[in-house]
C-alpha positions in Angstrom: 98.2 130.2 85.8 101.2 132.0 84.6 103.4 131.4 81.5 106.9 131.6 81.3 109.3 132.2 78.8 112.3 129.9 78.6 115.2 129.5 76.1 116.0 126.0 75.5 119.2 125.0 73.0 119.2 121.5 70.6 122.5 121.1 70.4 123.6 118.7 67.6 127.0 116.6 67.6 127.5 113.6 65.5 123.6 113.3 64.4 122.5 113.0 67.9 121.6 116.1 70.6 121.8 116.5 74.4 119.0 115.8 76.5 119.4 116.0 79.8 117.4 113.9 82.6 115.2 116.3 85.4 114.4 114.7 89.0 111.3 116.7 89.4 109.7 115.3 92.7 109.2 111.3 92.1 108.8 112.1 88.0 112.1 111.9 85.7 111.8 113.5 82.4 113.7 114.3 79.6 114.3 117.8 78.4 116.7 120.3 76.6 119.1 122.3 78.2 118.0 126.0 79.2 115.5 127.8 81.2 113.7 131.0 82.3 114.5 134.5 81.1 115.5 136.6 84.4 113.5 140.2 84.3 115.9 142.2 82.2 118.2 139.6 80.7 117.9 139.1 76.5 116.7 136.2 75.2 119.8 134.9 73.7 122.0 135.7 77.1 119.7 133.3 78.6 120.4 130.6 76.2 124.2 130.5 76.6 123.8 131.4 80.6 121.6 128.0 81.1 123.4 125.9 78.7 127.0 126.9 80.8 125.3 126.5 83.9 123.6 123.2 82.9 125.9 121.7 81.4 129.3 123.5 81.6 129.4 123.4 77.3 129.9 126.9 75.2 127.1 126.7 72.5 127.3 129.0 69.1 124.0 129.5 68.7 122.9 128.6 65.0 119.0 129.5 63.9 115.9 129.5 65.5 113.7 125.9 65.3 109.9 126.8 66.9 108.1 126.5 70.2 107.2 123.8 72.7 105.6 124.3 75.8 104.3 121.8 79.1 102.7 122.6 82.6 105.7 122.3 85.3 105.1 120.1 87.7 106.5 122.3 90.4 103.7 124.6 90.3 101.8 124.3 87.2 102.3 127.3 85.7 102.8 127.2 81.9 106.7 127.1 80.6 106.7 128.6 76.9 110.1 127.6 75.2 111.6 129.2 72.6 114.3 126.3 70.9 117.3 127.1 68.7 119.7 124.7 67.0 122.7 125.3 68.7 126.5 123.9 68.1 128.9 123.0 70.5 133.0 121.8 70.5 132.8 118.3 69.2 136.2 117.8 71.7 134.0 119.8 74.8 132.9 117.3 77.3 129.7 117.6 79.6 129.8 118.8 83.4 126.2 118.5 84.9 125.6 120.9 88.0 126.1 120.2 91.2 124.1 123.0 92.4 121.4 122.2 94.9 118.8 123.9 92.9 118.8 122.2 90.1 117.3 119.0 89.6 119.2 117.5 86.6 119.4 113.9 87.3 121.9 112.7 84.0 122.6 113.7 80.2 122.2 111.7 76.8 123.4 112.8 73.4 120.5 110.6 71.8 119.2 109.9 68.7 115.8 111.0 67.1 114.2 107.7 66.8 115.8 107.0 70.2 114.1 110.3 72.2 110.3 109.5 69.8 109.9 105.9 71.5 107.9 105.1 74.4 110.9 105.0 76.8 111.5 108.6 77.0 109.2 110.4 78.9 109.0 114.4 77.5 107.1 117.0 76.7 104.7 115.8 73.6 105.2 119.1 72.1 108.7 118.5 72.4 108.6 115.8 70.6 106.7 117.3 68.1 109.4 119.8 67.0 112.0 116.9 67.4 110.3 114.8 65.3 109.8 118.3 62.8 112.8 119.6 62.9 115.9 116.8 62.9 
């Protein structure tokens, strides 16, 4: 097994964050915007790279919130993420990717109580830091 490090961004508008929906095979689940540092990339250029590419949105980054972590279902290996509270235009809107390689399925700026109930299906470490940190 391998781990990998990601940079994920909770970004925060009107008491609620973006989650956005992945199509991974026949499973949906709901995650935050990001994903893998690339071999000589920093951390934070990462962040803001995914984010636009996910989800067309500038985010100001605003302070560092923990760790989650989950197996990906693709192949397994171990995906490390490294979450910071992020802020985004309130008037910005979001664009999801029509890239072939990526497998976001929707967006949701959702609630905390909403994303801790038994109908969204994430990372329980996620949900830990959620639950933690909102």
């Amino acid at each position: 097994m391998t781990a990998i490090a990601a940079m994920k961004a909770l970004i925060v508008r009107d008491g609620k964050f973006l989650a956005l929906e992945l199509e991974i095979g026949r499973k949906k689940l709901w995650d935050l915007p990001g994903g893998k540092v690339e071999d000589g990339e920093e951390p934070m250029q990462t962040l803001c790279r995914e984010v636009k590419e996910e989800t067309a949105l500038d985010v100001e980054v605003d302070k560092p919130l923990g760790v989650y972590w989950f197996n990906r279902v693709s192949d397994g290996n171990l995906a490390v993420c490294t979450v910071f509270k992020c802020n985004a235009a309130s008037d910005a809107s979001v664009i999801l990717p029509h890239k072939s390689n990526e497998s976001i399925a929707s967006s949701k700026w959702i609630g905390k109580d909403e994303f801790l109930s038994k109908d969204f299906e994430a990372p329980e470490s996620l949900k830990e830091l959620v639950k933690n940190t909102l």
